[in-house]
N, C-alpha and C positions, 0 to 999 in steps of 0.2 A: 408175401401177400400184402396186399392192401386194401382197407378200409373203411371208407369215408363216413366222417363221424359228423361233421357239419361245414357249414362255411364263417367262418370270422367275418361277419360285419364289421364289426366294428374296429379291426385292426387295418380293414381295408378302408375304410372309411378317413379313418385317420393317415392312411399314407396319401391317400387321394390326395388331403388337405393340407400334404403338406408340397405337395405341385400349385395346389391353387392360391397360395400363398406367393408365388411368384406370376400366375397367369392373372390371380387378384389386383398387377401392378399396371398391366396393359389401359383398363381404361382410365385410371389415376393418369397416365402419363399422356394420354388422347385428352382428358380435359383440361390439363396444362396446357398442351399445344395449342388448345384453342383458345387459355385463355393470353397466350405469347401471339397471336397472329394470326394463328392459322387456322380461324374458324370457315369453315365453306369450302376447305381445300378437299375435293372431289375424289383423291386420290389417298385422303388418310384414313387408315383402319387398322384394326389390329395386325393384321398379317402385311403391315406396307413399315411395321417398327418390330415384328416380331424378336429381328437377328438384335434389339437391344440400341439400332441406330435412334435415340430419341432427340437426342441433342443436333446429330449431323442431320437429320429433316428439319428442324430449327432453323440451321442456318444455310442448310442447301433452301427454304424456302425466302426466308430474308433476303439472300444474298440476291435471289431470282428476281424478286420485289423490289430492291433496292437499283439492280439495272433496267426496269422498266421506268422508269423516272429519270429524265435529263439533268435534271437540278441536282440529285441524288449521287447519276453512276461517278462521278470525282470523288464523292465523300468517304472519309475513314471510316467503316463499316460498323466500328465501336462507337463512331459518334452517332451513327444512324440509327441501331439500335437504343440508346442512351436518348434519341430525340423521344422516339416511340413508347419509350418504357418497357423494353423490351429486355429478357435476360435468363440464364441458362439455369441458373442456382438449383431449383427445384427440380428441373429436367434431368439434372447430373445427380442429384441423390438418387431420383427414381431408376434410373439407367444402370446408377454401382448397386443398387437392390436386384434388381432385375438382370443383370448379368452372372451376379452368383448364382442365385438360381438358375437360371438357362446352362450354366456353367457344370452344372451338381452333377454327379454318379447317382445312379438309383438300383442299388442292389436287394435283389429278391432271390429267395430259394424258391426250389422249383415247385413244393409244397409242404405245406406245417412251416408254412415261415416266420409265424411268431415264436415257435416253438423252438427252432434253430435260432432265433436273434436271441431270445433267453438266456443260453446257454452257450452261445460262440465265448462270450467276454471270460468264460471262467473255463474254457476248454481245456487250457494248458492245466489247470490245475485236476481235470477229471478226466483220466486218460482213459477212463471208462464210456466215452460217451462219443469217444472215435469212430467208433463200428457205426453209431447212430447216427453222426451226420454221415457217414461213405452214403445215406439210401439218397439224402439229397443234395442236388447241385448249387452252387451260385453262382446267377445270371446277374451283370449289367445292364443298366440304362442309361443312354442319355436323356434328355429333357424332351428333345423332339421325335424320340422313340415311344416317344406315352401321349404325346400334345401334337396335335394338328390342330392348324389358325389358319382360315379360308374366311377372306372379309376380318367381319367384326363375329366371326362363331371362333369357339374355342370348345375342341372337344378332346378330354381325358380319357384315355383306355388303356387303364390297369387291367393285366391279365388277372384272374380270377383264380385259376390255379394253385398260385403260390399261397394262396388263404384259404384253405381248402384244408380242413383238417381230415386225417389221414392217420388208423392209427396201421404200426406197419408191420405186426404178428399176430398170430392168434394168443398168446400170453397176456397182450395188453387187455383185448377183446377179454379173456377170461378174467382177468382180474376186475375190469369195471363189472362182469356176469355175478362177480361173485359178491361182491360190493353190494350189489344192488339184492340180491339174494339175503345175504344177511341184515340188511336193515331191514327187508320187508318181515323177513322172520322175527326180527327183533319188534317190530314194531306188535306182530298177530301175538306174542307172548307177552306185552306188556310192556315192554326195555324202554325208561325213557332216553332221550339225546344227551342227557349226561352219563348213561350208561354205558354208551358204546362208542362217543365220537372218538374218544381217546387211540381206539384202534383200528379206526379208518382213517384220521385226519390226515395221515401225508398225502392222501390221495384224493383229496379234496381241497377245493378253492378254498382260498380267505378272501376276507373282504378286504381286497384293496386291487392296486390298479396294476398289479403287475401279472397277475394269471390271465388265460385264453380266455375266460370267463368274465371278463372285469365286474367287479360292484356285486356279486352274488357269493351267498353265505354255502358252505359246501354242503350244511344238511341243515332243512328247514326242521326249527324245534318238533312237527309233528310227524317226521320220518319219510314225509311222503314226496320230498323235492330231494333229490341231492344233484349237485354241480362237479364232478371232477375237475381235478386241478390236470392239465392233461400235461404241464411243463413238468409235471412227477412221474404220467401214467406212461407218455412217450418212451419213456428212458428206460423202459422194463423191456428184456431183451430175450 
């Protein structure tokens, strides 16, 4: 069985950003060009340097520039450049930024994929947790598998899926039932939050930045919020 328990904004958010981090490079590298020469040139946009050519539009335009002038077509092309103030320096950082990235894999599980990146790095040591990744697959990406660049548009489309939490028996489903049944119990008898965290906390968030939940405390002091930690709840089989 499956089922769906929310969706992970915020871990899809964050993968988003970590593509726009390199798509962030494109007009960085369009205002260099223009401020190398090539401002007016009819033909510059994001999708005309996508492949990471920054530098070879550079001096495919130069070069072009440089034989339309008689005085010019004899001259050493470094000198021409060098007349104009013209030069690559800034173009060639932006272009080795912007190739890694264009460059990267972008591996996603098919869903609970925060939940599987968790828990991949310690696998070998938890041969209990084998059964629980066989429910999900890992898919690759490349760059242009996620990014289409038409003009100067740049549109991202992360499937949604893989952030999709999912829980994947009815055991997990019982245990969050039951969870939530005894604090509310606990709460109509009087039990304060020091009375009982002690024997829910594995299956509750902490505050920090590594559960499905980031930044939220597992059980609010008055009983009436709690957050599972679900990188605990998942793994109940």
């Amino acid at each position: 069985m499956k089922k769906k328990l929310f969706f992970d904004e915020t871990s899809f958010q964050e993968f988003k950003s970590k593509i726009e981090i390199t798509t962030n490079i494109l007009p960085v590298a369009i205002a260099e060009l223009k401020v190398q020469g090539l401002k007016g040139v009819s033909t510059l946009s994001y999708e005309s340097i996508k492949k990471g050519n920054f530098v070879q539009t550079f001096h495919e335009h130069h070069k072009n520039e440089m034989g339309k002038h008689d005085l010019m077509r004899d001259a050493v092309y470094e000198k021409y450049l060098e007349l104009y103030g013209r030069n690559t320096k800034k173009l060639q950082e932006l272009e080795d930024q912007y190739k890694v990235g264009i460059g990267n894999t972008f591996s996603l599980y098919t869903f609970n994929h925060s939940f599987f990146k968790y828990w991949e790095s310690v696998l070998t040591h938890k041969p209990e947790l084998e059964a629980v990744f066989n429910k999900s697959r890992l898919s690759n990406y490349n760059f242009f598998d996620l990014v289409t660049i038409k003009g100067n548009a740049v549109k991202i489309e992360v499937p949604k899926e893989p952030f999709t939490m999912y829980a994947t028996n009815s055991r997990q489903i019982q245990m969050m039932d039951n969870i939530k049944t005894f604090v509310g119990t606990a709460s109509e008898i009087g039990l304060k939050y020091s009375d009982i965290i002690g024997l829910i906390q594995n299956f509750l968030t902490t505050y920090d930045v590594y559960s499905v939940v980031k930044g939220k405390h597992g059980l609010s002091d008055d009983l009436k919020e709690i957050n599972f930690n679900y990188n605990q709840v998942l793994t109940i089989q």
